[in-house]
DSSP file (Angstrom, degrees, kcal/mol; ACC not computed):
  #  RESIDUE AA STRUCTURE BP1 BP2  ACC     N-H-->O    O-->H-N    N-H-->O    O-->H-N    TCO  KAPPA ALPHA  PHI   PSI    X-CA   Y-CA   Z-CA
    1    1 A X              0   0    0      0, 0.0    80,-0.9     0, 0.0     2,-0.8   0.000 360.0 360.0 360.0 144.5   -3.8   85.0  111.1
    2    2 A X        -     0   0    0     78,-0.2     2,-0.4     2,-0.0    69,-0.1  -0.664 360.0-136.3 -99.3 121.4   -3.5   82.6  114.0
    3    3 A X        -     0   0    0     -2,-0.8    71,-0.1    67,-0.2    -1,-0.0  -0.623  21.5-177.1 -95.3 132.9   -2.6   79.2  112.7
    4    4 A X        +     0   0    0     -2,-0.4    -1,-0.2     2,-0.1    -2,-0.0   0.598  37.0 131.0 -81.8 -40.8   -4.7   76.3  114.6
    5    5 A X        +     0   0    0      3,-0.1     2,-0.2     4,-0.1     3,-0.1  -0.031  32.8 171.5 -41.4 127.6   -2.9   73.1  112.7
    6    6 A X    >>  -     0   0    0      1,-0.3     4,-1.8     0, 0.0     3,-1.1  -0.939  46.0-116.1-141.6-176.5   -1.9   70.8  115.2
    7    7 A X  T >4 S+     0   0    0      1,-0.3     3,-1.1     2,-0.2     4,-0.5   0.985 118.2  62.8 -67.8 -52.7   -0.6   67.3  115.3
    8    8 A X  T 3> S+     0   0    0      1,-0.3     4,-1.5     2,-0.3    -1,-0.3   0.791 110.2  49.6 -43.5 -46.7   -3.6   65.9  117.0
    9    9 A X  H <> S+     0   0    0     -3,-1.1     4,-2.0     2,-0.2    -1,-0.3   0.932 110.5  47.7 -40.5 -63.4   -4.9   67.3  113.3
   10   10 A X  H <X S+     0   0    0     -4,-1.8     4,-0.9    -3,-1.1     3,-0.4   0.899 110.5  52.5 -43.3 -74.9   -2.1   65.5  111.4
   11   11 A X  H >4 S+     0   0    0     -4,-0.5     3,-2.8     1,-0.3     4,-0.4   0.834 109.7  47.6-150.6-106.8   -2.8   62.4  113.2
   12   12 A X  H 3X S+     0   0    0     -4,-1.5     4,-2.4     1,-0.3    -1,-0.3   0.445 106.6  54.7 -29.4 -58.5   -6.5   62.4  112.4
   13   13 A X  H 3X S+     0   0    0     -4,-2.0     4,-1.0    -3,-0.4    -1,-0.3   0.779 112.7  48.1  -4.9 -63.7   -6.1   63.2  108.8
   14   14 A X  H <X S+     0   0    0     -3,-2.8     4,-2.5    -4,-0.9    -2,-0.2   0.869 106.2  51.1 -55.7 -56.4   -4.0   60.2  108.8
   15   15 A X  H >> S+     0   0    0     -4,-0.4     4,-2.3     2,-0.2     3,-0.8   0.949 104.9  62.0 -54.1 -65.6   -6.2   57.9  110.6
   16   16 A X  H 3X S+     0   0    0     -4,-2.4     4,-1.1     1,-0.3    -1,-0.2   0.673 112.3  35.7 -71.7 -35.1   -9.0   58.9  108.2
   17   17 A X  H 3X S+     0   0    0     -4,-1.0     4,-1.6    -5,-0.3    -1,-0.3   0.963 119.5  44.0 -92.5 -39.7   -7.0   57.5  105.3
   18   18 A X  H <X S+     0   0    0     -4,-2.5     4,-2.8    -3,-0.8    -2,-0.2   0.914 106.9  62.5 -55.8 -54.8   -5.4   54.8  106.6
   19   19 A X  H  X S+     0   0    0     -4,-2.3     4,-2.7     1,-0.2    -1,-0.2   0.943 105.3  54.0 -11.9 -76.7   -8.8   53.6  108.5
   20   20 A X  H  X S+     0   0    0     -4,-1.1     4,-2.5     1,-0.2    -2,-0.2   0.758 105.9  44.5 -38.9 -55.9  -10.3   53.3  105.1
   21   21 A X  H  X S+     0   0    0     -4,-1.6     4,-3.5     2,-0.2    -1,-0.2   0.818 112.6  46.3 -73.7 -15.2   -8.1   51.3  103.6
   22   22 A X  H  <>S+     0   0    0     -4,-2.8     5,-4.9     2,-0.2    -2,-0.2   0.816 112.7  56.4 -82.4  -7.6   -7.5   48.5  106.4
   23   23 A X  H ><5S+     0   0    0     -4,-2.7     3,-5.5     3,-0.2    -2,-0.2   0.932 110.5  48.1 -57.4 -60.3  -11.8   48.6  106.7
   24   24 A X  H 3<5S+     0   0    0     -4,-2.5    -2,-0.2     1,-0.3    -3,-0.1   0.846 110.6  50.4 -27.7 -56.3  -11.3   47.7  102.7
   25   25 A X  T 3<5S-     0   0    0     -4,-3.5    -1,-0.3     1,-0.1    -2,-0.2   0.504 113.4-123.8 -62.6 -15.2   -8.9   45.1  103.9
   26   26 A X  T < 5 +     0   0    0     -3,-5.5     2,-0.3     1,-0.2    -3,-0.2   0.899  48.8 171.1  71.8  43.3  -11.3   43.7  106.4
   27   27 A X      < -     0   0    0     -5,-4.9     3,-0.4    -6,-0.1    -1,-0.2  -0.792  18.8-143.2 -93.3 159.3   -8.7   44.3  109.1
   28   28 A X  S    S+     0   0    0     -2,-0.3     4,-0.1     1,-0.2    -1,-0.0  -0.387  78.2  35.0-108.8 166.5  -10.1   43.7  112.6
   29   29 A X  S >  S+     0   0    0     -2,-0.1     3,-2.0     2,-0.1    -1,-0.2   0.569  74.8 159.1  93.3  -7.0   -9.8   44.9  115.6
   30   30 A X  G >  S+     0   0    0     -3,-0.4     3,-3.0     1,-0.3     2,-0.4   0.822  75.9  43.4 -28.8 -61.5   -9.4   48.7  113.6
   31   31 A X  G 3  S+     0   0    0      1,-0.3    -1,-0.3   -12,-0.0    -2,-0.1  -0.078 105.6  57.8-107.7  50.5  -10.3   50.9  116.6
   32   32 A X  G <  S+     0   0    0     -3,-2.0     2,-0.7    -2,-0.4    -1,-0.3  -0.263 100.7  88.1-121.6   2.7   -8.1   49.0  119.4
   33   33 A X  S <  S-     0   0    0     -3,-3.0     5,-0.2    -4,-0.2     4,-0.1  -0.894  76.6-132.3-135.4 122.8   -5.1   49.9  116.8
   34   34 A X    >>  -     0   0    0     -2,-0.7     3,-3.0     1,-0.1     4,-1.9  -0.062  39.6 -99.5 -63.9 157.6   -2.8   53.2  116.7
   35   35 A X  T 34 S+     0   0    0      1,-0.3     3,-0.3     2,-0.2    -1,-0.1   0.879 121.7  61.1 -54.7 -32.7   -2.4   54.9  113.3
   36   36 A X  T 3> S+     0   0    0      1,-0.2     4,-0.6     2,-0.2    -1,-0.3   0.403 103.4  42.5 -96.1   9.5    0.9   53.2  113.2
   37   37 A X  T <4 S+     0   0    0     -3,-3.0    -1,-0.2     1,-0.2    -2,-0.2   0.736 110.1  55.2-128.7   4.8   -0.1   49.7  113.3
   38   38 A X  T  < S+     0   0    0     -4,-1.9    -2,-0.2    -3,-0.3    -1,-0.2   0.071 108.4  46.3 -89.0   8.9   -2.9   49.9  111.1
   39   39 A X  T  > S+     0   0    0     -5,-0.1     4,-3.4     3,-0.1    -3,-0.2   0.603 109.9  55.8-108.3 -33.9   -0.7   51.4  108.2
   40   40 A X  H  X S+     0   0    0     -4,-0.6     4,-2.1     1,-0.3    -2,-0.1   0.692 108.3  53.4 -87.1 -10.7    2.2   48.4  109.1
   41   41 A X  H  > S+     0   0    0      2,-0.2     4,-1.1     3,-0.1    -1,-0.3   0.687 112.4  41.1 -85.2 -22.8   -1.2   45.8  108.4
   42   42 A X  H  >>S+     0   0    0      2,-0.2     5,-1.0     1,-0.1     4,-0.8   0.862 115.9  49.8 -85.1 -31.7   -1.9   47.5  104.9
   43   43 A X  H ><5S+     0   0    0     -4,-3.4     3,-0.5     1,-0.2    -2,-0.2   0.930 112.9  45.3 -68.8 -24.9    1.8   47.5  104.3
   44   44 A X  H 3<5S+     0   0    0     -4,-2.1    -1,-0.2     1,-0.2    -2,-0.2   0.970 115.8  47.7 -44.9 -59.8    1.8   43.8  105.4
   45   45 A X  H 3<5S-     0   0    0     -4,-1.1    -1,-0.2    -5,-0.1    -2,-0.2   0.685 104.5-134.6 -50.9 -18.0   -1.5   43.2  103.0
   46   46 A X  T <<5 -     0   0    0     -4,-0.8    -3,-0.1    -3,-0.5    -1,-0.1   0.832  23.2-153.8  27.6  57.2    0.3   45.1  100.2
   47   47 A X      < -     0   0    0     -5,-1.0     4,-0.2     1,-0.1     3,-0.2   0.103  19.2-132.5 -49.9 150.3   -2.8   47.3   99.2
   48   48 A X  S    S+     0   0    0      1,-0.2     4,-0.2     2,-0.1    -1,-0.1   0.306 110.2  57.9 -80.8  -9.7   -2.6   48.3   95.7
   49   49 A X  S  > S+     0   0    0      1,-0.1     4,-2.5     2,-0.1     3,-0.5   0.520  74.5  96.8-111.1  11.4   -3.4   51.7   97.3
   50   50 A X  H  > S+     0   0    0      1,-0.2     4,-3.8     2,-0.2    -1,-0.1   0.955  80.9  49.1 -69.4 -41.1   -0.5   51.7   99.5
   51   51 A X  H  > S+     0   0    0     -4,-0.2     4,-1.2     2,-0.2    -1,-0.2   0.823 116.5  47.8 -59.6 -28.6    2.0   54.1   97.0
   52   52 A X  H  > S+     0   0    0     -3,-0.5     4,-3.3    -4,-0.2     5,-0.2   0.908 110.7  50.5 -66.9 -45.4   -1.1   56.5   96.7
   53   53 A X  H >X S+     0   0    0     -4,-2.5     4,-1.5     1,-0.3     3,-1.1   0.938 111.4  46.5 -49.1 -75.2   -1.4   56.4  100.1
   54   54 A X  H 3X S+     0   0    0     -4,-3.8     4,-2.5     1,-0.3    -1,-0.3   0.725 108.3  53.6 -38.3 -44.5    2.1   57.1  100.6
   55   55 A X  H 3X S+     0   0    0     -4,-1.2     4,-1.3     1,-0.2    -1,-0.3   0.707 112.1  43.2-102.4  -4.2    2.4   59.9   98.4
   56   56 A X  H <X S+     0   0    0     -4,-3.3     4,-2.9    -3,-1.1    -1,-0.2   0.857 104.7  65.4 -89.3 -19.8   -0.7   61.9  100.0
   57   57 A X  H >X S+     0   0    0     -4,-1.5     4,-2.0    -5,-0.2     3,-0.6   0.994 111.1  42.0 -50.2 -64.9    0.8   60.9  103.4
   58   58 A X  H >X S+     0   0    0     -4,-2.5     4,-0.8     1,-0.2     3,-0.6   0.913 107.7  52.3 -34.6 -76.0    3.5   63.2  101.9
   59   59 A X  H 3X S+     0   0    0     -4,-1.3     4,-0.5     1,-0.3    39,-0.4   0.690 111.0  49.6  -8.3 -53.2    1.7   65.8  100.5
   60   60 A X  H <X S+     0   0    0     -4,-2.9     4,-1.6    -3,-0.6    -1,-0.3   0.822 106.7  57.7 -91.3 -27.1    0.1   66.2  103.5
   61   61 A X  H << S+     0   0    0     -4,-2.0     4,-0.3    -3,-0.6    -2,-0.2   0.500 105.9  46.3 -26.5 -29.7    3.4   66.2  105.4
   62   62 A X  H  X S+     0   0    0     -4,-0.8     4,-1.2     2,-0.2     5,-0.3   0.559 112.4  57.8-116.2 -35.2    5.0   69.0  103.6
   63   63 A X  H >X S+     0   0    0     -4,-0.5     4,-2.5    -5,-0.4     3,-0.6   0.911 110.0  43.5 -43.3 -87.6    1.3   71.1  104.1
   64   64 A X  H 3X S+     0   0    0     -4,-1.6     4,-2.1     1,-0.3    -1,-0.2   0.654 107.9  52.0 -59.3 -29.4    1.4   70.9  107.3
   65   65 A X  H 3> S+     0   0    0     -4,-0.3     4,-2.1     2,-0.2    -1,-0.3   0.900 106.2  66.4 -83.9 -25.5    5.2   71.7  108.2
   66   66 A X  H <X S+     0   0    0     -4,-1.2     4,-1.5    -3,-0.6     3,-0.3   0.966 106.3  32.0 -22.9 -73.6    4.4   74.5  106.2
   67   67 A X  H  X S+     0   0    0     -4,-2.5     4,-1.3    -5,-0.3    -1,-0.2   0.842 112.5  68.4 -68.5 -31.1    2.0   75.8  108.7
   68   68 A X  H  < S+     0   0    0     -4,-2.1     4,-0.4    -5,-0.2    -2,-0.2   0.700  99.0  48.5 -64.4 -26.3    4.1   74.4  111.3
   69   69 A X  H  X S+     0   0    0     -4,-2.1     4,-0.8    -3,-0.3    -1,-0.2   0.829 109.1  47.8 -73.9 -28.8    6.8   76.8  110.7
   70   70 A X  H  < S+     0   0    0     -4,-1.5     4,-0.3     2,-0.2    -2,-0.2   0.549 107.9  58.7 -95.5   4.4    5.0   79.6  110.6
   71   71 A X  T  < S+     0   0    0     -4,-1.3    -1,-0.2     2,-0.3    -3,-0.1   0.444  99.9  60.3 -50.5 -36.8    3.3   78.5  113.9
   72   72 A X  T >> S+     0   0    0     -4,-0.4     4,-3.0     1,-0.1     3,-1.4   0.788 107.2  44.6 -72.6 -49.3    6.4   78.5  115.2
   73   73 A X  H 3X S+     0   0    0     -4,-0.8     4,-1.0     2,-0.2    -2,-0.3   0.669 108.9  49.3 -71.0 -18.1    6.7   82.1  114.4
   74   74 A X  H 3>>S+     0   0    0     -4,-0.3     4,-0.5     2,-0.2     5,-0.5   0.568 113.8  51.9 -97.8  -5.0    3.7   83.5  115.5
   75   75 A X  H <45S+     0   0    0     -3,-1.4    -2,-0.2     3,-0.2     3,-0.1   0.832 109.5  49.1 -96.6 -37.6    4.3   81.5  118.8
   76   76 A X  H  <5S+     0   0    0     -4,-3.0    -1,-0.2     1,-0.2    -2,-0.2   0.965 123.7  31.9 -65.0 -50.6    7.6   82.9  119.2
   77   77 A X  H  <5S-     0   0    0     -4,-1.0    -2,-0.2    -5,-0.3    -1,-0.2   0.415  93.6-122.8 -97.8   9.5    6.4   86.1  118.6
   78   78 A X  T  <5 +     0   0    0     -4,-0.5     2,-0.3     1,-0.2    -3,-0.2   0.921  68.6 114.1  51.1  44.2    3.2   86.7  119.7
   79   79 A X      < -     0   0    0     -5,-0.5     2,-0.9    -6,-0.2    -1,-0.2  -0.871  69.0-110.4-133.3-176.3    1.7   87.8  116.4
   80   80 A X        -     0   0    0     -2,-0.3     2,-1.0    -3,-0.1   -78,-0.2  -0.859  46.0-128.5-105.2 122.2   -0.7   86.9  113.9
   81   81 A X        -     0   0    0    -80,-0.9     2,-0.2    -2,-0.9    -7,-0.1  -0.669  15.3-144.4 -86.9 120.7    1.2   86.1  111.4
   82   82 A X        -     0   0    0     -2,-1.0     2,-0.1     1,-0.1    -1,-0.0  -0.594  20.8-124.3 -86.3 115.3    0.7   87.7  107.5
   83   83 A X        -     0   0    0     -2,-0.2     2,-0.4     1,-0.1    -1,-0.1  -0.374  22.1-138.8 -49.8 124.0    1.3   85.6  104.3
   84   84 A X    >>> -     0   0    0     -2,-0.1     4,-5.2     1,-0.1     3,-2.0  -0.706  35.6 -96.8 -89.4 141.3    3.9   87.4  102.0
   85   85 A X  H 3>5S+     0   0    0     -2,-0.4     4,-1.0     1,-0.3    -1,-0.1   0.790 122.6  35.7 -35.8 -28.7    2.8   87.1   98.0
   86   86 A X  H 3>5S+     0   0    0      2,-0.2     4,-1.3     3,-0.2    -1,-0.3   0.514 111.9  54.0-118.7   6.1    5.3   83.9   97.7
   87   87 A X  H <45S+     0   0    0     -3,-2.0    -2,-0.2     2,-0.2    -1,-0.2   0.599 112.9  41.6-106.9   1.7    4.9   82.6  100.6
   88   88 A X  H  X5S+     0   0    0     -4,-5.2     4,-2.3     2,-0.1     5,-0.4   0.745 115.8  55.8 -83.4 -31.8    0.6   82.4   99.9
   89   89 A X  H >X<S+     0   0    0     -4,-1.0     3,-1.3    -5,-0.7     4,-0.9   0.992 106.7  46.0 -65.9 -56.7    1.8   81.3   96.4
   90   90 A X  H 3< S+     0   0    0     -4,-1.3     4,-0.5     1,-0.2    -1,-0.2   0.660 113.2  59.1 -47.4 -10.1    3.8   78.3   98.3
   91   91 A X  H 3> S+     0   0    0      2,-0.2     4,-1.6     1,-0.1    -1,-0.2   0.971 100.9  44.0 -66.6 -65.5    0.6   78.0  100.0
   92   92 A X  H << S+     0   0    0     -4,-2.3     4,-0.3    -3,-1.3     5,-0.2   0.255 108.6  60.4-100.8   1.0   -1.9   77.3   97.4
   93   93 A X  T  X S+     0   0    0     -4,-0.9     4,-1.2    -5,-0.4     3,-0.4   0.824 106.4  40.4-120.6 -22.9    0.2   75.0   95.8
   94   94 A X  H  > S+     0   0    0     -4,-0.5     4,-3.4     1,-0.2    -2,-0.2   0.772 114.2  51.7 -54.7 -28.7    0.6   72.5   98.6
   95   95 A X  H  X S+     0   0    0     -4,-1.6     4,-1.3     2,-0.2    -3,-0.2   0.720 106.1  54.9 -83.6   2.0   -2.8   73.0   99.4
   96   96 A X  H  > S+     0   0    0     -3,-0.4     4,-3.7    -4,-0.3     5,-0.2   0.934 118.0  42.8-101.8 -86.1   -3.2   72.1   95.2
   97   97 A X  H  X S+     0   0    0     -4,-1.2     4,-3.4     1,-0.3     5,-0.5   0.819 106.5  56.1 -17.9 -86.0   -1.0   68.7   96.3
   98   98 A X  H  < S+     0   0    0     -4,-3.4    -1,-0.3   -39,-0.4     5,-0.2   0.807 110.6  45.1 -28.6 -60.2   -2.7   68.0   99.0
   99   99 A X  H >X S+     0   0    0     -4,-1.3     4,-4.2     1,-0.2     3,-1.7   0.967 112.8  46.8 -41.0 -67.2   -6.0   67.8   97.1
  100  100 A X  H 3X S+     0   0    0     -4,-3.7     4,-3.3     1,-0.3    -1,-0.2   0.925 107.3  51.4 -50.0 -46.2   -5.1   66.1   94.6
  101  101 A X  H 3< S+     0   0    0     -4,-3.4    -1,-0.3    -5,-0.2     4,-0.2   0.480 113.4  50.2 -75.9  15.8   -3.3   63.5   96.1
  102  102 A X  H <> S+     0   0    0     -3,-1.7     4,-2.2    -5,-0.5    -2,-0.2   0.655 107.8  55.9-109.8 -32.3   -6.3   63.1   98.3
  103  103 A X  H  X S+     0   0    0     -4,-4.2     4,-3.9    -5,-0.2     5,-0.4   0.985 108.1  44.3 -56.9 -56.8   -8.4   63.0   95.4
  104  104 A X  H  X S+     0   0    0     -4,-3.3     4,-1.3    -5,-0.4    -1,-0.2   0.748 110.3  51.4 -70.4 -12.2   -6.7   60.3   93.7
  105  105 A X  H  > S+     0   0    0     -4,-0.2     4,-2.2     2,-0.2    -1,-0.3   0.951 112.8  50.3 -74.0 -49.4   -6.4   58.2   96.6
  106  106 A X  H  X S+     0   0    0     -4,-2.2     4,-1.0     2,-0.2    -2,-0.2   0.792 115.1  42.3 -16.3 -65.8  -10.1   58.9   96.8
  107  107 A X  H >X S+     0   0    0     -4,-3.9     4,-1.8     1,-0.2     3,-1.7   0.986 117.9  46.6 -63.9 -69.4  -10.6   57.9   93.1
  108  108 A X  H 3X S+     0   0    0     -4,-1.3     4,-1.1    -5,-0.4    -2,-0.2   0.948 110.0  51.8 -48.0 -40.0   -8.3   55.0   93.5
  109  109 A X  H 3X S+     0   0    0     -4,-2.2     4,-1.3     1,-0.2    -1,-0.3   0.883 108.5  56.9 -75.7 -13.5   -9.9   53.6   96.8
  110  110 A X  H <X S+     0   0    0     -3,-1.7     4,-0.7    -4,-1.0    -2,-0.2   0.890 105.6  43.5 -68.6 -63.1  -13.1   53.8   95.1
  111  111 A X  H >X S+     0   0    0     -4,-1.8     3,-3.2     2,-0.2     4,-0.7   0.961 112.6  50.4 -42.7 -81.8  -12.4   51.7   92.2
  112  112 A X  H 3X S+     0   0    0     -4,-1.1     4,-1.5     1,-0.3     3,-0.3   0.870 110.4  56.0 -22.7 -64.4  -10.5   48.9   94.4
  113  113 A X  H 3< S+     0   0    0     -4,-1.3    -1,-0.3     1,-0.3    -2,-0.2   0.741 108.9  46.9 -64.1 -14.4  -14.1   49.0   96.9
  114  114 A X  H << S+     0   0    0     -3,-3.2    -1,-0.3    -4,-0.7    -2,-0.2   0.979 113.3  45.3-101.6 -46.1  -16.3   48.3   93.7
  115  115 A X  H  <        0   0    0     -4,-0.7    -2,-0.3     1,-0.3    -3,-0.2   0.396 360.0 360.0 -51.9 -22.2  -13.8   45.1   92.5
  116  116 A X     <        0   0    0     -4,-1.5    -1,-0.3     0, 0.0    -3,-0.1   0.229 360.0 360.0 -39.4 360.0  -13.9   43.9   96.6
């Protein structure tokens, strides 16, 4: 399989959560401001969601180098590269992570938006 993930991916991902909460936050100016200086304005704000935040920022970090290693390999080698039985099981359980902590950020930013 030819893997597609690219940062430009990562980096969207990112914006998408991060966006959200510094709209929540009423910060201005949102889409004149790089992902990284709209996450140092929630960490200023000290968002209640900012540890959720953090720990799908992770989550999604350890996803993605996932696929980024074996990206590396298919690039090196000119193939399409084939999931072995523990490395699809290491698969589906990041992508388990990911979800979830995107769920709960989800859940959590939802709550916070109704109390706004």
């Amino acid at each position: 399989m030819k893997i597609f993930i690219s940062e430009y991916d990562r980096q969207n991902a990112y914006r998408a959560a991060i966006l959200n909460i510094a709209k929540l936050h009423n910060v201005q100016h949102t889409d004149f401001k790089s992902n990284y200086e709209l996450y140092e304005e929630v960490v200023i704000l000290n968002s209640p969601l900012l540890t959720t935040l953090n720990s799908y920022l992770n989550v999604y970090d350890k996803w993605f180098d996932f696929y980024q290693k074996f990206k590396k390999i298919e690039t090196e080698r000119d193939i399409d590269y084939k999931f072995n039985d523990i490395e699809k099981n290491e698969l589906a359980e990041l992508i388990t992570n990911r979800q979830n902590a995107l769920d709960e950020l989800q859940k959590q930013y939802d709550a916070l938006r109704t109390k706004l």
